[in-house]
C-alpha positions as CSV (number, residue, x, y, z in Angstrom):
1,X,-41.0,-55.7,-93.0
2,X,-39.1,-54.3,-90.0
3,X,-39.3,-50.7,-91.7
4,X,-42.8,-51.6,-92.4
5,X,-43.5,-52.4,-88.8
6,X,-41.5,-49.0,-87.5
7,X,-43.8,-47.1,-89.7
8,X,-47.1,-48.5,-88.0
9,X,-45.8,-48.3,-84.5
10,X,-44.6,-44.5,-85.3
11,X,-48.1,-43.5,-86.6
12,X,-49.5,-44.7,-83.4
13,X,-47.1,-42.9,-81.2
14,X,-48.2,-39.6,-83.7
15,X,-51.7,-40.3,-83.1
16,X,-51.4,-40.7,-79.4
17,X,-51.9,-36.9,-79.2
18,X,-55.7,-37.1,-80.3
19,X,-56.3,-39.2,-77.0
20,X,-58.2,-37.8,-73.9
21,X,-58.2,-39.8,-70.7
22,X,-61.9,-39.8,-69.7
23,X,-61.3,-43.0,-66.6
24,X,-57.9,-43.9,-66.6
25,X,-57.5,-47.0,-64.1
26,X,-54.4,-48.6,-65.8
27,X,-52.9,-48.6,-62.4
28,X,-55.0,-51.3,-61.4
29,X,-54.0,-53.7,-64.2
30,X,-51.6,-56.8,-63.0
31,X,-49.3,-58.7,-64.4
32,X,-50.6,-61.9,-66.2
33,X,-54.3,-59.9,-66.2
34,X,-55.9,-60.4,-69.7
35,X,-56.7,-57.6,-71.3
36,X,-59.5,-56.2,-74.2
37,X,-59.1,-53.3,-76.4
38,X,-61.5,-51.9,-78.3
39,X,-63.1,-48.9,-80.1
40,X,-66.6,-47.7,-79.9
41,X,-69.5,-45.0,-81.1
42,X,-72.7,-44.7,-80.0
43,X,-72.8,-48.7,-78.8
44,X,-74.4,-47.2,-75.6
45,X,-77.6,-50.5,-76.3
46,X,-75.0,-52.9,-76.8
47,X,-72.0,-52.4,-74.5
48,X,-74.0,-53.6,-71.3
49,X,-73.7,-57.4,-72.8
50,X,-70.6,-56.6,-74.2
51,X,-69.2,-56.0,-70.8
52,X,-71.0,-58.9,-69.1
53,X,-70.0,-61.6,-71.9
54,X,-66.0,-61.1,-71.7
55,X,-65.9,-60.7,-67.8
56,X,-67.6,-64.0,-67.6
57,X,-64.8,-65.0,-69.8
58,X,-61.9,-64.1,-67.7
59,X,-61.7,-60.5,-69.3
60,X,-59.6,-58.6,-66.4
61,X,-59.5,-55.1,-67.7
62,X,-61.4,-53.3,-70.9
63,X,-59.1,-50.3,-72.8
64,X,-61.9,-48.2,-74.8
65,X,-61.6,-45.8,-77.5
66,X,-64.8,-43.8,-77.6
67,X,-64.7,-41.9,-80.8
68,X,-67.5,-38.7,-79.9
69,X,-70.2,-41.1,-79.0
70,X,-73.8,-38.7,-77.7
71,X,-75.2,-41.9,-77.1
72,X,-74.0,-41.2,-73.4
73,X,-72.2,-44.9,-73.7
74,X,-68.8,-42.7,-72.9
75,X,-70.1,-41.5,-69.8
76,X,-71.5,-45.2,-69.2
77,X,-68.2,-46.6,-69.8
78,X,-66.4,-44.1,-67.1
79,X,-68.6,-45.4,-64.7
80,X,-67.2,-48.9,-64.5
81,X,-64.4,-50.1,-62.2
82,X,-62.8,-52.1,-64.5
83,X,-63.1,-50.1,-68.0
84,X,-60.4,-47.3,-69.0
85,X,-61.5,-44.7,-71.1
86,X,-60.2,-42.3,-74.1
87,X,-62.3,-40.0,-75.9
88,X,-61.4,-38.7,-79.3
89,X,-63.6,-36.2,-81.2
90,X,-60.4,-36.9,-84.1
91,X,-61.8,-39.2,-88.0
92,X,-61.5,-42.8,-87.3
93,X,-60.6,-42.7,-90.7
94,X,-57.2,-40.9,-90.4
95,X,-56.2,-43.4,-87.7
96,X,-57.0,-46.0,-89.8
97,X,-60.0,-47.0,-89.0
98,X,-58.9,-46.9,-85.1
99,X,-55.7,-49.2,-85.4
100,X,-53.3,-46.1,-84.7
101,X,-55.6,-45.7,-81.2
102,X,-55.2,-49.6,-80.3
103,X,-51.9,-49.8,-81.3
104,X,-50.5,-47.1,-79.3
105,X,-52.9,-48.3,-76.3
106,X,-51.6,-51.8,-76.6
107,X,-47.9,-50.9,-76.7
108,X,-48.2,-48.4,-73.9
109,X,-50.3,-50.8,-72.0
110,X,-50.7,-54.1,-73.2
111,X,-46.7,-55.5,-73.4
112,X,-46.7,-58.8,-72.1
113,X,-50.4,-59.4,-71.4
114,X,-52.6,-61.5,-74.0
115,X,-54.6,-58.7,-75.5
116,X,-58.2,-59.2,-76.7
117,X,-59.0,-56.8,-79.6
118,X,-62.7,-57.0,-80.3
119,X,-65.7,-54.8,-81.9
120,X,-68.7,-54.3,-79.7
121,X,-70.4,-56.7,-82.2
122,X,-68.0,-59.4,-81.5
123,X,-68.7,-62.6,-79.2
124,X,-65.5,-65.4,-79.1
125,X,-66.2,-68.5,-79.1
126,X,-63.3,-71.0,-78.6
127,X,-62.7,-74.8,-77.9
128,X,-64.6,-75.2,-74.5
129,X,-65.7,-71.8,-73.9
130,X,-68.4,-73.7,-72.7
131,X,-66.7,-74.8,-69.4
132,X,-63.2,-73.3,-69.3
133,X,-62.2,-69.5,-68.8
134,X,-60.1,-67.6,-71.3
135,X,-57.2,-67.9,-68.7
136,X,-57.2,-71.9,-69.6
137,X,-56.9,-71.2,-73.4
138,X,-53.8,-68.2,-73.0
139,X,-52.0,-71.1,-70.0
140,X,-52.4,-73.5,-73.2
141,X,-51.1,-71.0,-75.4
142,X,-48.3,-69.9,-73.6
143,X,-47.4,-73.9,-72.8
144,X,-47.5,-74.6,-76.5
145,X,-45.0,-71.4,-77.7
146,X,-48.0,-69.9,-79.2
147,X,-48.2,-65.9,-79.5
148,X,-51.2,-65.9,-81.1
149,X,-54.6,-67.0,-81.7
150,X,-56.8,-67.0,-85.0
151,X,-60.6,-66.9,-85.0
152,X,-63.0,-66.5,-88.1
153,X,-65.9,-63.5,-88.2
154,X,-69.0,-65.5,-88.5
155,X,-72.1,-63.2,-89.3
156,X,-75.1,-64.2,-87.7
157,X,-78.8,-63.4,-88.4
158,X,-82.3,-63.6,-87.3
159,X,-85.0,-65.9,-89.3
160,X,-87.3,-63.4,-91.1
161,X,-86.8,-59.4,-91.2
162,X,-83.6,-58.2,-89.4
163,X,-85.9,-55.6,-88.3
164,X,-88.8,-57.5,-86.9
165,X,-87.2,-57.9,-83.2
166,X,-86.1,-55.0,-81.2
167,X,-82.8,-55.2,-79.3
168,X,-82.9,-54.1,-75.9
169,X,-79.7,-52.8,-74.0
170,X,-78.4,-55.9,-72.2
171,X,-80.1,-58.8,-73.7
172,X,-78.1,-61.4,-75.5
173,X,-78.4,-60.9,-79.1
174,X,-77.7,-64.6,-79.9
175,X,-81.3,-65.0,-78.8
176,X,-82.8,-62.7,-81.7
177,X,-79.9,-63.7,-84.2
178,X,-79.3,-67.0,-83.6
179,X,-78.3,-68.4,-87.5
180,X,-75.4,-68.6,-90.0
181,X,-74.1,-69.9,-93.3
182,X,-72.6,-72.9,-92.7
183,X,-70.4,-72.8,-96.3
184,X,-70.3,-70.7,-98.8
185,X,-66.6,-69.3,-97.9
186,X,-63.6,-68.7,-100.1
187,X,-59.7,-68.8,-98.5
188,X,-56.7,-67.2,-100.3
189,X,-53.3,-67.5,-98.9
190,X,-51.7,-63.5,-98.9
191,X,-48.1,-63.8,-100.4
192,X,-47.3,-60.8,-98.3
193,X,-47.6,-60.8,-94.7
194,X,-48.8,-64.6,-94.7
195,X,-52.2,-64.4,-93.5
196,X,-55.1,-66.5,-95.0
197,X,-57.9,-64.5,-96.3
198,X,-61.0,-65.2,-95.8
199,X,-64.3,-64.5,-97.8
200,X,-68.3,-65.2,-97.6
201,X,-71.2,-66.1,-96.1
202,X,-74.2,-63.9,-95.6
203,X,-72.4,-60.2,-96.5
204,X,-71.2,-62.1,-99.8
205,X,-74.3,-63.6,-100.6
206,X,-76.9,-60.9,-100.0
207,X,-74.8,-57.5,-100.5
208,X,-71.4,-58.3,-102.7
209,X,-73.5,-61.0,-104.7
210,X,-71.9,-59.0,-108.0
211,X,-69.1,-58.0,-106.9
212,X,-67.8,-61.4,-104.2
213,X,-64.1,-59.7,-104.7
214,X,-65.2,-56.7,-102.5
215,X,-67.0,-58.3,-99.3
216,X,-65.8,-57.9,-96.1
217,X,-62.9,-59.7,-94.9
218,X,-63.7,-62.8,-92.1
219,X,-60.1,-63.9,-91.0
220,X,-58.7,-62.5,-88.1
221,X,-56.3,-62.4,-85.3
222,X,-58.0,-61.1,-82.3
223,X,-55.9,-62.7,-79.5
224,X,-52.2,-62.0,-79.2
225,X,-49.5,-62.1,-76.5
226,X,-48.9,-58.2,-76.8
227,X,-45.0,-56.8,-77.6
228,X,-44.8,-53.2,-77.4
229,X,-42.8,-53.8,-81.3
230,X,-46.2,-55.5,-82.4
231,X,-48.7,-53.9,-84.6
232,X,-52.2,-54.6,-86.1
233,X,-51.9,-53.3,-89.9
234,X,-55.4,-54.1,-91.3
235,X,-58.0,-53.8,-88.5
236,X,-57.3,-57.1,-86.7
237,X,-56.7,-59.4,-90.2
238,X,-52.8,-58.9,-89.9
239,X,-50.3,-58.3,-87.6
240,X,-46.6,-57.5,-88.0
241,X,-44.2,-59.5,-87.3
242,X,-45.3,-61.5,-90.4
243,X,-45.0,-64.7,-87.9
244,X,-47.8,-63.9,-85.8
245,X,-50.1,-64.4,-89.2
246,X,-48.8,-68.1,-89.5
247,X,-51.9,-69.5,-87.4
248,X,-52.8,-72.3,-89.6
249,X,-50.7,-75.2,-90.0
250,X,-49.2,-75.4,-93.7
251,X,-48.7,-79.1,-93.8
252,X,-52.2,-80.7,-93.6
253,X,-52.7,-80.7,-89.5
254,X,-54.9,-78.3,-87.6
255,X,-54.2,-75.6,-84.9
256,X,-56.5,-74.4,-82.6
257,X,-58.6,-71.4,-83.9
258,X,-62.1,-69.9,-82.9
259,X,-64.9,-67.9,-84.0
260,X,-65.9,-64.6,-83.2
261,X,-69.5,-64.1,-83.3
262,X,-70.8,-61.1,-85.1
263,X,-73.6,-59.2,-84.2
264,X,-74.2,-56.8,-86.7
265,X,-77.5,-57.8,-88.1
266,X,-80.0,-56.6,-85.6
267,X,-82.8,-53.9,-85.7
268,X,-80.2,-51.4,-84.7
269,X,-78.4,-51.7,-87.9
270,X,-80.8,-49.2,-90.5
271,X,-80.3,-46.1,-88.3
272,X,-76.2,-47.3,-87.6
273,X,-75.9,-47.4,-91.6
274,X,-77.8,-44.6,-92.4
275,X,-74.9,-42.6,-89.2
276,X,-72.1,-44.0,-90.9
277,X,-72.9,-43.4,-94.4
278,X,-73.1,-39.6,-93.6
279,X,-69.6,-40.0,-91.8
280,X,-68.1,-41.4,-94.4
281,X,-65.6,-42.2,-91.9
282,X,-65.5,-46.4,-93.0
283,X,-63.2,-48.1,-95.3
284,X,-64.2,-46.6,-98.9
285,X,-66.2,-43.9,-98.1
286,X,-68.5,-46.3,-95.7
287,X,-69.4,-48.2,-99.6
288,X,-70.4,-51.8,-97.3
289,X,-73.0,-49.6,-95.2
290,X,-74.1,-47.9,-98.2
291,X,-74.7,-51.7,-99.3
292,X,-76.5,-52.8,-95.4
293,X,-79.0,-49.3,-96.6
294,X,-79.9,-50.8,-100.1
295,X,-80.4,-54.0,-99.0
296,X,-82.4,-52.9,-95.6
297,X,-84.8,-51.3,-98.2
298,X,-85.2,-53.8,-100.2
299,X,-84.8,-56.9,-98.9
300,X,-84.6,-56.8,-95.1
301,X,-83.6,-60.8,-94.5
302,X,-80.3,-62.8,-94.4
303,X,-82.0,-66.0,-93.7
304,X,-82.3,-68.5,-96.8
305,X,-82.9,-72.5,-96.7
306,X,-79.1,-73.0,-96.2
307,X,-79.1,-71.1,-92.9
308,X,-78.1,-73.2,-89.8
309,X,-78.9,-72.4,-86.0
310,X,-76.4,-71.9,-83.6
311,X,-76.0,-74.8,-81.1
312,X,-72.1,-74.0,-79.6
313,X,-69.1,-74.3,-80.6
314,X,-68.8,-78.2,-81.2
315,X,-71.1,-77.4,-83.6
316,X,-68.5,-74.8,-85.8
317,X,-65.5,-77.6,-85.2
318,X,-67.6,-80.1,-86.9
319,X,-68.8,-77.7,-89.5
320,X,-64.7,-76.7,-89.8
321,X,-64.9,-73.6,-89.0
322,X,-63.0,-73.7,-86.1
323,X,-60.8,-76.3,-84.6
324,X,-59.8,-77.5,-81.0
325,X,-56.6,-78.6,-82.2
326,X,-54.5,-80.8,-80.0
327,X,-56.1,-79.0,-77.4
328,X,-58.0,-81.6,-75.3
């Protein structure tokens, strides 16, 4: 595993080199200051939002991969006081799927910060997000000896069309896609890096009904207290060292997990497949937005009788599919 781990953190040293500094302001980050990373393309309608929801949360300072956006969301981006930027014109592909970027961002930048690696389609929710900052979750954290924190992809969706509302840059895209499954998940335990793996729920249902082997992955690790020998190995579902997978408790208790929100499933998303499948730049030759373009065609709605509306987060711990822990 240590080999293992080398390997990623020397491909993200290689692939350092395909970096641009558009805004660097890494001078300004503190120590102790939380920090997000993330990568984005032509996300120029959602990033306003984006940007609003996590500096509400405590968010101090946002690391950006732009990968050739012509959306003008790079030059957006620059424009902020507390948003680094890197432009790339180099195949997200090759660094897998951005990790290479992140990692090499997060271990120049990110050692001994908590590190927030999210998509521009991804909201978390934790245990009293509704009145505490994400600086009173990482102090709990750190009091507890925990390096890092586990929350599940939940895909939400509108009732009727996804295409029937349009999404306007800075509106909250809860209020057009505000339901979920509720069940319909599988877990499988990896034997090798530890992780749980977790299956289901609308993507499943609606695009992988024939094939339930092959949808998307939901577990992931989004939240870590950064170590320049750390590195993400599968977008943000596993991490090396093999320890910081271990965020479930193997003998019957609970440990405090969230959710990330996901966004995907608004008007926006026919013209994002239709982008990406011509890219061919997503993980086997783009084959899930292939599956988004079929089903947009066909059947344009997520929503069935099971669905549930989104209340907050008391609601997903009661549901199980997030816990506060001993976190009180």
């Amino acid at each position: 595993m240590r080999w293992r781990r080398k390997r990623w953190r020397a491909r993200a040293f290689v692939k350092r080199g395909q970096l641009r500094a558009v805004a660097d302001r890494t001078d300004r980050i503190r120590p102790g200051q939380i920090l997000l990373f993330s990568t984005q393309r032509n996300e120029g309608v959602r990033l306003p939002f984006f940007l609003r929801y996590y500096r509400d949360l405590g968010v101090d300072h946002f690391l950006i991969v732009d990968n050739d956006s012509t959306d003008g969301s790079r030059e957006m981006l620059a424009e902020q006081p507390d948003v680094s930027v890197w432009h790339t014109a180099a195949s997200y592909k090759r660094a897998h799927y951005g990790i290479d970027w992140l990692n090499w961002l997060q271990s120049r930048h990110g050692h001994g910060h908590w590190c927030l690696v999210v998509d521009p389609d991804e909201f978390l929710v934790y245990p009293f997000c509704d009145t505490r900052p994400i600086r009173a979750l990482t102090d709990w954290l750190d009091s507890s000896g925990v390096r890092s924190f586990s929350a599940m992809l939940l895909d939400m969706y509108p009732k009727g069309r996804i295409d029937a509302q349009h999404y306007l840059p800075g509106q909250d895209p809860l209020k057009i896609a505000s339901w979920f499954d509720p069940g319909n998940y599988t877990i499988q335990k990896n034997p090798d890096l530890g992780n749980l793996w977790i299956q289901g729920g609308p993507r499943a249902r609606m695009f992988f009904a024939d094939e339930p082997r092959k949808a998307p992955a939901l577990n992931k690790t989004p939240l870590v207290k950064w170590h320049r020998r750390y590195a993400y190995v599968s977008s943000t579902h596993m991490l090396l060292p093999r320890g910081l997978n271990l965020v479930y408790d193997e003998w019957g208790g609970e440990k405090a997990s969230g959710i990330l929100l996901h966004m995907k499933f608004l008007d926006t998303l026919g013209a994002k497949a239709q982008e990406e499948m011509a890219r061919g730049e997503h993980y086997a030759s783009s084959r899930e937005y292939a599956a988004y373009a079929r089903a947009m065609a066909e059947t344009p709605e997520l929503w069935c009788k099971w669905s549930e509306k989104y209340i907050n987060w008391r609601q997903l711990e009661i549901l199980g599919l997030m816990s506060k822990g001993n976190w009180a």
